[in-house]
C-alpha positions as CSV (number, residue, x, y, z in Angstrom):
1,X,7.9,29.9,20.8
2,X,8.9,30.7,17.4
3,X,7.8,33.7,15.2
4,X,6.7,34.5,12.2
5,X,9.4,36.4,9.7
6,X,8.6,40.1,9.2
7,X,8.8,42.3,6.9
8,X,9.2,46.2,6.7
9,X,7.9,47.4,3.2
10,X,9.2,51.4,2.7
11,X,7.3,53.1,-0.8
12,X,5.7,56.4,-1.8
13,X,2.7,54.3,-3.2
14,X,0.6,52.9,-1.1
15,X,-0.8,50.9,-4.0
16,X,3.1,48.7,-3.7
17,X,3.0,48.3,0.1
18,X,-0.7,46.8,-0.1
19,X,0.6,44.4,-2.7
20,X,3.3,43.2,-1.0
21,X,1.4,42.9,2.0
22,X,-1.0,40.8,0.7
23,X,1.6,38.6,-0.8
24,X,3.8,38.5,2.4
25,X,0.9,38.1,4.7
26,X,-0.5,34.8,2.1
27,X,2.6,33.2,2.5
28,X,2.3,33.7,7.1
29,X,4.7,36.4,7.2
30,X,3.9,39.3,9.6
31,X,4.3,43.3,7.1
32,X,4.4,46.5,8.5
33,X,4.3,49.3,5.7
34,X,5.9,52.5,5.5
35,X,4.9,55.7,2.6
36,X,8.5,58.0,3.9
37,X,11.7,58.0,5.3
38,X,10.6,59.1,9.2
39,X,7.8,56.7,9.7
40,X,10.7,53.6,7.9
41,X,13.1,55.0,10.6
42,X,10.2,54.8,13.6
43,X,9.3,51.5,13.0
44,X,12.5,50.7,12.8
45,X,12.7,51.7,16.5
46,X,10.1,49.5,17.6
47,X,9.6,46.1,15.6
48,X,12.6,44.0,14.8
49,X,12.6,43.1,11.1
50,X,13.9,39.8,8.9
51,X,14.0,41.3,5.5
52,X,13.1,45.1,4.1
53,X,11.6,45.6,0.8
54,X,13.2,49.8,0.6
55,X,12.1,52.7,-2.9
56,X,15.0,54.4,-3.5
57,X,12.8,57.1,-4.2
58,X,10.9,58.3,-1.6
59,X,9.2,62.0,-0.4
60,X,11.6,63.1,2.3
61,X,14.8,60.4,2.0
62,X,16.0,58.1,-0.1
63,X,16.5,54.7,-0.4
64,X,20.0,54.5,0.2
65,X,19.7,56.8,3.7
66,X,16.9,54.3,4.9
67,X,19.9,51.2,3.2
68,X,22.4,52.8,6.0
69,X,19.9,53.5,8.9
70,X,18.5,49.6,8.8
71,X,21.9,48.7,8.5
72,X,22.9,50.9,11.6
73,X,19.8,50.2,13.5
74,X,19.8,46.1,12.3
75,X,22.5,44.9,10.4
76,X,20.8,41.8,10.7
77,X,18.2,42.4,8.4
78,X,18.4,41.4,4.9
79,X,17.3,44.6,2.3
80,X,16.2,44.3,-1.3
81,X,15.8,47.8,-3.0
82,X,12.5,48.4,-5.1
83,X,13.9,50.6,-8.2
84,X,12.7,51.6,-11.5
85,X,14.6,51.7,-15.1
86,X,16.2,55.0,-14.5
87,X,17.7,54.3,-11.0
88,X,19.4,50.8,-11.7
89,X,22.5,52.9,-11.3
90,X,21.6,53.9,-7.7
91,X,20.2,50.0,-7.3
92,X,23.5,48.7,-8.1
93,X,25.3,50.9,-5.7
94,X,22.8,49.9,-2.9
95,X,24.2,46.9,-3.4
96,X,27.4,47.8,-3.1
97,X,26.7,49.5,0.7
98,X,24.9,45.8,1.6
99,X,21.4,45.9,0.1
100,X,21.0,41.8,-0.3
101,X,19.4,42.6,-4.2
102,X,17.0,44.8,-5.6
103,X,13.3,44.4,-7.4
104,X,12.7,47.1,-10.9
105,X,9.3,48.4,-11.3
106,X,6.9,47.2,-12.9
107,X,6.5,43.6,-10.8
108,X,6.7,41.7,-14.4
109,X,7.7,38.2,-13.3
110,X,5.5,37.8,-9.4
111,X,7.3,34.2,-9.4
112,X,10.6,35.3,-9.9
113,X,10.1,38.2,-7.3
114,X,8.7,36.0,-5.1
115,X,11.8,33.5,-5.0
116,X,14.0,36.2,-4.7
117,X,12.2,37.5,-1.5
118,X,12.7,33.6,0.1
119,X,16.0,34.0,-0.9
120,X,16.6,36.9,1.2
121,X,14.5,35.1,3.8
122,X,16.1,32.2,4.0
123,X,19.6,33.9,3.9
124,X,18.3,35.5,6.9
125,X,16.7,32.7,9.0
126,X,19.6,30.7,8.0
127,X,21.9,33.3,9.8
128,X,20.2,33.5,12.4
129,X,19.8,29.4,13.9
130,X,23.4,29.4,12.9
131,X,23.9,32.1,15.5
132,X,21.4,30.1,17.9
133,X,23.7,27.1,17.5
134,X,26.9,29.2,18.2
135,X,25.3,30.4,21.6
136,X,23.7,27.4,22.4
137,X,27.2,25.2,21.6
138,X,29.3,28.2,22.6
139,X,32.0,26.5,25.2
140,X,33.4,24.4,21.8
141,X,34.0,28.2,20.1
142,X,37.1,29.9,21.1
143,X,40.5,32.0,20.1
144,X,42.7,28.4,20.0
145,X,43.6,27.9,16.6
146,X,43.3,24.2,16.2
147,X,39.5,24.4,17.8
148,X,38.8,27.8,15.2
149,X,40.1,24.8,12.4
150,X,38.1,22.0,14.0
151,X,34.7,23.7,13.8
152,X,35.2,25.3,10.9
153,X,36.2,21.6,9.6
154,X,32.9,20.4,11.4
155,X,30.7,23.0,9.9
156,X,31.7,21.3,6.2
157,X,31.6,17.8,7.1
158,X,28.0,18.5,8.4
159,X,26.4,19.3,4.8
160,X,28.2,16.1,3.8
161,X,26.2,12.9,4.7
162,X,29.2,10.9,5.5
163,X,30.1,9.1,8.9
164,X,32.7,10.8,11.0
165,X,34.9,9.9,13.3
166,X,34.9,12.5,16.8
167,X,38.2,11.3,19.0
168,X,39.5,13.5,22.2
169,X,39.4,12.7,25.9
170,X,37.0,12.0,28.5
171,X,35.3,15.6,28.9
172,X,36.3,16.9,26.0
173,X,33.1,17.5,24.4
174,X,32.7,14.9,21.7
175,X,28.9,14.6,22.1
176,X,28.3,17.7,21.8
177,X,30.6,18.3,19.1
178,X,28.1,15.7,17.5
179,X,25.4,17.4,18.6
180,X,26.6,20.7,16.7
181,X,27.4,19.0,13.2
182,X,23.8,17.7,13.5
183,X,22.3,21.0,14.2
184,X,23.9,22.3,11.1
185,X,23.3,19.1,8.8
186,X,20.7,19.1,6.3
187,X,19.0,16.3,9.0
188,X,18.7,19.2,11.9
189,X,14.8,19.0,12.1
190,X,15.3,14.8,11.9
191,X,16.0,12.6,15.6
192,X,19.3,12.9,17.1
193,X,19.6,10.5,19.3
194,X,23.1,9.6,21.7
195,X,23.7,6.2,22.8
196,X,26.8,4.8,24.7
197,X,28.5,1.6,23.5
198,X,30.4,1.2,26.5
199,X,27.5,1.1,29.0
200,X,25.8,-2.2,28.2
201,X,26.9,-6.3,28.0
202,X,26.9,-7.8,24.4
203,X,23.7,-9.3,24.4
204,X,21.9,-6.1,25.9
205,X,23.9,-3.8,23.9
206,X,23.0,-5.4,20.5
207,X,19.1,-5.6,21.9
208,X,18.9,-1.9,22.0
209,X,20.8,-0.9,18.8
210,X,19.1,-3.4,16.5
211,X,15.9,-3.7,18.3
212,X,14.2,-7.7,18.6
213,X,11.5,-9.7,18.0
214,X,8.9,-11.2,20.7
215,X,10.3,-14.4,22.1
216,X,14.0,-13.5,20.7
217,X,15.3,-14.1,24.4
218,X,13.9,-14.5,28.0
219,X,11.7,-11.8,28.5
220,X,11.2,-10.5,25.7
221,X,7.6,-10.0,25.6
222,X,6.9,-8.4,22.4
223,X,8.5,-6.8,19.7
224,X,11.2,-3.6,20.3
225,X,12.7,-1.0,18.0
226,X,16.4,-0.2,18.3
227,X,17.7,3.1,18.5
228,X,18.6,2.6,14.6
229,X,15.0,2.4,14.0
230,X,13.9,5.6,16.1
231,X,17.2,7.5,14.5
232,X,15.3,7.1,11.4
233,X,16.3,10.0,8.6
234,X,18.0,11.6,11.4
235,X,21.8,11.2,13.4
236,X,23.0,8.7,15.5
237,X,25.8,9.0,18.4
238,X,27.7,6.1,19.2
239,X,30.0,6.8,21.6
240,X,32.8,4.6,23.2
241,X,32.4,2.5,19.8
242,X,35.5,1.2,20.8
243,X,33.7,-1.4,22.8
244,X,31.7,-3.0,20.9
245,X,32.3,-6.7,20.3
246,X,33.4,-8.3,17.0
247,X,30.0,-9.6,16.5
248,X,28.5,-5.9,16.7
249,X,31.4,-4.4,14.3
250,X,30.1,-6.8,12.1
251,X,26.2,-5.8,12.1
252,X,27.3,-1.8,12.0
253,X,29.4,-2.7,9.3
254,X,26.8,-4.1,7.3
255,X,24.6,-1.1,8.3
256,X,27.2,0.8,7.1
257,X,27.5,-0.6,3.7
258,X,23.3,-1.4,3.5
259,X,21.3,0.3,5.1
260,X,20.0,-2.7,6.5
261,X,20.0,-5.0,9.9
262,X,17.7,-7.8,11.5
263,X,15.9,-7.0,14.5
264,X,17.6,-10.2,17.2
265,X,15.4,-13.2,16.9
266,X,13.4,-11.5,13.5
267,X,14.4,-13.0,10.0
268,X,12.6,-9.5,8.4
269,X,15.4,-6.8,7.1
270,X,14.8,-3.6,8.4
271,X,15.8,-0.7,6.1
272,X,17.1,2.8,7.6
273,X,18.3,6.0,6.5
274,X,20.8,6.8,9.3
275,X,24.1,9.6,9.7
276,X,26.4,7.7,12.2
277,X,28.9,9.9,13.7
278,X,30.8,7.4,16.4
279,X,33.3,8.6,19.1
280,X,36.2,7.2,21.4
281,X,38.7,8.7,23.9
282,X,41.6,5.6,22.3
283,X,43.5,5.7,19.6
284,X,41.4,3.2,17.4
285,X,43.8,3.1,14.9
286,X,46.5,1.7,17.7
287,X,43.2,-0.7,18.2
288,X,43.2,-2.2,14.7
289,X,46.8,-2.6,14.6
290,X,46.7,-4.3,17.7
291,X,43.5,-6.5,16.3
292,X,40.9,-5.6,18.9
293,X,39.1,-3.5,16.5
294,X,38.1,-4.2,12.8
295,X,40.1,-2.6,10.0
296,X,37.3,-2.2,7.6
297,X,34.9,-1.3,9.8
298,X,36.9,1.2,11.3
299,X,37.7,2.9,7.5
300,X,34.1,3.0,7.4
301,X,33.7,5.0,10.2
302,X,36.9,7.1,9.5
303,X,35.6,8.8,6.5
304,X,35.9,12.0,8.7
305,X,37.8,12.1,11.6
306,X,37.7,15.1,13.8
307,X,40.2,15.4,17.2
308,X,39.4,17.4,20.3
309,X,42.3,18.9,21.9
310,X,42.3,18.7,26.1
311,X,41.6,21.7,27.8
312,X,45.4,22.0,29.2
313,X,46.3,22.6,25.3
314,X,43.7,25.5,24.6
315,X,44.4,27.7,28.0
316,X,43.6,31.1,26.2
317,X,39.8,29.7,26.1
318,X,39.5,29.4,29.5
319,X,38.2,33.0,30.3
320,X,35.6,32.6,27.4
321,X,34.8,29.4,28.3
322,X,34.4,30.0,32.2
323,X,32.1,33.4,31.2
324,X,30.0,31.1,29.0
325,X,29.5,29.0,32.3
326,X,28.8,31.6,34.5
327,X,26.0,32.7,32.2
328,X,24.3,29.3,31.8
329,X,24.5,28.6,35.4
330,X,23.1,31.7,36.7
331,X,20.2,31.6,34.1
332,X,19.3,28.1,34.5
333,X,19.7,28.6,38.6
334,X,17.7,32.1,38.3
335,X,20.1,34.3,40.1
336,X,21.9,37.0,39.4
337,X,24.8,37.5,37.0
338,X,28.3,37.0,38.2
339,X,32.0,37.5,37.7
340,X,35.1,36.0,38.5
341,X,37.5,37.1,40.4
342,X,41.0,37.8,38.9
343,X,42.9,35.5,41.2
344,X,40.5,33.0,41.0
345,X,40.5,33.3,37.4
346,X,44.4,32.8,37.7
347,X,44.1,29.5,39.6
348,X,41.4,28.4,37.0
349,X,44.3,29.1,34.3
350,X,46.8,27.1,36.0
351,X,45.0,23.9,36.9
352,X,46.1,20.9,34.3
353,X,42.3,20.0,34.1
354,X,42.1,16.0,33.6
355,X,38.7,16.2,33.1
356,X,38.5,18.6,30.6
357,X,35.3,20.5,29.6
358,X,33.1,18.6,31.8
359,X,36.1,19.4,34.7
360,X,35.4,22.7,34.5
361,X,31.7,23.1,34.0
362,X,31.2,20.7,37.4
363,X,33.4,23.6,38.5
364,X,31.8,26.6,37.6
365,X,28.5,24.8,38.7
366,X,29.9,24.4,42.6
367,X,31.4,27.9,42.9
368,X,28.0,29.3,41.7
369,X,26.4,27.9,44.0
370,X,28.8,28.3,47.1
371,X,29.2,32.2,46.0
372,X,27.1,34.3,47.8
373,X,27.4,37.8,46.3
374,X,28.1,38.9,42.7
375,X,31.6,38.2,42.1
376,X,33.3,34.8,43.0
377,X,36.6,34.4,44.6
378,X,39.3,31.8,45.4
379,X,37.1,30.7,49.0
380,X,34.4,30.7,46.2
381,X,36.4,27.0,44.4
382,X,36.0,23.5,44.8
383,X,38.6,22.3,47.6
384,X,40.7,20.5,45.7
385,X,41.2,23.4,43.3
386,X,42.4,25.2,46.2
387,X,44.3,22.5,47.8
388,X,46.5,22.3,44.5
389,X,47.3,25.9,44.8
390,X,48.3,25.6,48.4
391,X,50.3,22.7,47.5
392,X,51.4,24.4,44.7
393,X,52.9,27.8,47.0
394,X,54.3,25.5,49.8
395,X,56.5,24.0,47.3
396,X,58.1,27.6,45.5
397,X,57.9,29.3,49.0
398,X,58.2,26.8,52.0
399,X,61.5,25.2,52.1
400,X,61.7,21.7,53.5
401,X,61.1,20.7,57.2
402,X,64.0,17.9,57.2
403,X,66.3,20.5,59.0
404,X,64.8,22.8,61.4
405,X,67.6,25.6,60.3
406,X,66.4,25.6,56.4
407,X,63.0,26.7,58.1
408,X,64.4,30.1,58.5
409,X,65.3,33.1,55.9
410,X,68.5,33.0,54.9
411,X,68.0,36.8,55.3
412,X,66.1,37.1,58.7
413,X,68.0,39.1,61.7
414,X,67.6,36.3,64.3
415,X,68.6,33.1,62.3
416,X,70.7,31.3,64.6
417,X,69.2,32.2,67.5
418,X,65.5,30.6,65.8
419,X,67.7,27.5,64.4
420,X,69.0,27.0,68.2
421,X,65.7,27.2,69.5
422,X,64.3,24.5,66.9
423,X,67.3,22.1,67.9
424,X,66.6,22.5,71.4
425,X,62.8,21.8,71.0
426,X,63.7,18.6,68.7
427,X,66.5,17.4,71.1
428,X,63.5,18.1,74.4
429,X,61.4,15.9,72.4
430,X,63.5,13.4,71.6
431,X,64.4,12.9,75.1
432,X,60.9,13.2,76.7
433,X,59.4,10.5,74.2
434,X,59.7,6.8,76.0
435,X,60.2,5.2,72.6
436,X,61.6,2.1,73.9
437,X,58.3,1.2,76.0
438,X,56.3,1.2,72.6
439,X,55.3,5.2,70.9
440,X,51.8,5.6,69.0
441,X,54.1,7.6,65.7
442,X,50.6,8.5,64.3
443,X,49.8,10.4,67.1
444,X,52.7,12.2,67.1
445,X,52.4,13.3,63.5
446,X,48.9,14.6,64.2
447,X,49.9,16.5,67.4
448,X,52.7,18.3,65.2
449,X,50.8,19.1,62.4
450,X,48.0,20.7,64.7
451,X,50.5,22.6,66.3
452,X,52.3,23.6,63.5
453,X,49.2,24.9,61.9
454,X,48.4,26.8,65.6
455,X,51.6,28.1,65.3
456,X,51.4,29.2,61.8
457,X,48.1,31.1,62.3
458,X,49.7,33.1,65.8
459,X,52.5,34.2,63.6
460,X,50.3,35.5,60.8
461,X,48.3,37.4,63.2
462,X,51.6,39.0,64.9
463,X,52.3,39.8,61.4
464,X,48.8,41.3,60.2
465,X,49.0,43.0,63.6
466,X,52.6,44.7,62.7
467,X,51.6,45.5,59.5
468,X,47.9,47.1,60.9
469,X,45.8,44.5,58.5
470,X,48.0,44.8,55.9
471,X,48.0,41.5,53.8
472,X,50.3,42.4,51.0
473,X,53.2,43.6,53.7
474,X,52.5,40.7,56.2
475,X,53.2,38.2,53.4
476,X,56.2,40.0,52.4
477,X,57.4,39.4,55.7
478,X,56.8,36.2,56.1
479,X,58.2,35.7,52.4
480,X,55.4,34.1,51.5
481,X,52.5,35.1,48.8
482,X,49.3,37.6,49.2
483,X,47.6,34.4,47.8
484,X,49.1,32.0,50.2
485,X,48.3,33.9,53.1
486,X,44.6,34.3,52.9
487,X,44.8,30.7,51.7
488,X,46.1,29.9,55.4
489,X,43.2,32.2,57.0
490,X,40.8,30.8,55.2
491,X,41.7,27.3,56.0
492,X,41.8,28.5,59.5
493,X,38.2,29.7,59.5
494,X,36.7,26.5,57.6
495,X,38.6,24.3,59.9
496,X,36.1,22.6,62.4
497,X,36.5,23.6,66.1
């Protein structure tokens, strides 16, 4: 639901805050008036205003207190001081401490006030769908340096009405990197509409961008609009543009340079006003040289190009993003807020994230849902993020199983007598197996591995049981990690019986 602006109007003379009242309330505006100081500062406490029409002179303040107090109390509210001739002084430094302009007494020019107070307005309403659009498009905001440069590059290319160019891997985030330069493009109230290239044959694909006539091809019924029809005045997404065929590059190209198109099967030209911002996850300049891609068409689209980095380039925005996540998912899902765990946070940090973005949103979105109190911990993660870290420690911190011997500590007590009792149970085996009379190897393999893990498990618990619970001392005797070891029990306790 959207609401209407308000305004606070602070003077002496009641006679002032009826008139701009009346003029504020004409144009839809909501006004709440105030004749001092206190009852400026106690509405302040109550109402949240857009823009504040302040007297610097007033019975018990003066405008420049009530200047810091709105600007304590809302700093997001735009303030335009009411002065007369002998106060321009005080006016100007109003200014100075953030007042957005100020208004001298007596109200000569109404139309010139007037479009100074839908300055402030719009200053103000402006300011605050950009901060909409941060929150709502917050996971492409973060501390890396080359996405800081890429939206702020975005944010001027979107005034612009030029074609750009969004490249970056799958998961990146190119649509809604689209999706952002058309919330802040002078076509944000027009269509935006998102329509992949890659996901249809020729014939179908060319049906729904340029629309066709009735009869144009076997069962086509009546007449259709493309999407560059229904993208009218507005933006238009083409993703994977890579894929289009030569015949399509040669209808968006003529778009590109026209405006126009024929509908498939019409003989009409249809006229639009369309932005096209395209994307790819190839290098389509590698594509023209290599001749799969048209050279003109593609320094059509390239009149901005914008590049994504991947996720494994922009670690320090993992934390922010994964918050942002967490936020979203728990809103959307209705549950409480939660937080992630500092280990789990490290093993989020240390995954190479192929998919990018849309990686670690699927991500967050499981471990939400599997998490059943407040804060979410490594048990809390996809399997396969946790598989990688157990792969990950077995490689720094279990040596190789080739020789039985390299099994133990160079450091433990016991060495050779453990190495000796490995040989012996390997020689036992060796004998005992009848591998000339045929031997099922497959089943051998799985009978090890289940006893090695049976194994494993006893000699944690003699461990935990020595160290009364301790994890952190267990692990350091069995030289492994606090991590790896609850790792190990908690494979142990998901395992099926």
């Amino acid at each position: 639901m959207t609401h209407k602006p308000c305004f606070l109007i602070v003077d002496d003379e009641q006679e002032v805050c009826n008139f701009f009242g009346y003029l504020l309330r004409k144009k839809g505006y909501q006004a709440l008036s105030a004749n001092t100081g206190s009852e400026a500062l106690a509405l302040l406490k109550k109402h949240r205003f857009n823009v504040a029409l302040v007297d610097l002179m007033l019975p018990d303040s003066d405008g420049l207190t009530i200047l810091k107090e709105i600007k304590k109390e809302q700093p997001q509210c735009e303030v335009i001081i009411i002065t007369g001739y002998s106060t321009v002084k005080s006016a100007v430094e109003a200014i100075q401490l953030g007042a957005y302009d100020y208004l001298e007494k007596p109200f000569v020019d109404i139309d010139e006030m007037e479009k100074l107070i839908d300055r402030a307005l719009n200053i103000r309403l402006e300011q605050e769908r950009m901060a909409e659009i941060h929150r709502q498009y917050g996971f492409i905001v973060g501390k890396n340096q080359k996405m800081l440069n890429l939206l702020a590059a975005a944010q001027k290319i979107a005034k612009k009405n030029i074609t750009v160019l969004i490249q970056g891997e799958t998961g990146t985030g190119k649509e809604v990197l689209a999706r952002y330069i058309h919330a802040v493009s002078h076509r944000s109230d027009r269509p935006f509409l998102a329509f992949n290239c890659g996901a249809f044959t020729e014939t179908l694909l060319e049906s729904e961008l340029f629309g066709h006539e009735k009869g144009a091809f076997t069962g086509a019924t009546g007449r259709k609009r493309g999407i560059f029809e229904l993208a009218h005045r507005g933006t238009l997404f083409l993703d994977e543009i890579d894929s289009a065929s030569p015949a399509i590059q040669i209808k968006l190209l003529r778009i590109l340079e026209t405006g126009e198109f024929l509908r498939v099967g019409g003989e009409e030209l249809v006229k639009v006003d369309v932005r096209i911002i395209t994307a790819t996850n190839t290098d389509l300049a590698s594509q023209v040289e290599a001749h799969k891609f048209r050279e003109d068409l593609f320094y059509r689209l390239d009149v901005a190009s914008l590049t994504i980095p991947p996720l494994r380039e922009r670690k320090e925005d993992i934390p922010l993003l994964v918050n942002y996540f967490l936020e979203r998912e728990t809103v959307e899902k209705g549950l409480p807020a939660k937080r992630m765990d500092a280990e789990a946070m490290e093993l989020l940090l240390k995954h190479p994230w192929p998919g990018n973005i849309r990686e670690l949103a699927n991500t967050i979105a499981q471990a939400v849902v599997f998490s059943k109190g407040p804060v979410i911990y490594v048990s809390d993660l996809p399997p396969r993020i946790r598989r990688e870290e157990a792969v990950e420690a077995s490689k720094k911190e279990e040596p190789a199983a080739a020789k039985p011997a390299v099994l133990i500590p160079s450091d433990h007590p016991e060495k050779e007598k453990l190495a000796e009792l490995l040989q012996q149970f390997e020689e036992l085996l060796l004998e005992k197996l009848e591998i000339k009379k045929g031997f099922d190897l497959k089943t051998l393999q799985e009978s090890l591995k289940g006893w090695v893990d049976r194994l494993s498990s006893q000699i944690i618990a003699k461990a935990l049981e020595a160290t009364y619970d301790n994890q952190t001392k267990a692990a350091r005797l069995l030289h492994i990690t606090p991590r790896a070891l609850r790792y190990s029990r908690q494979e142990k306790k998901s395992a099926p019986e």
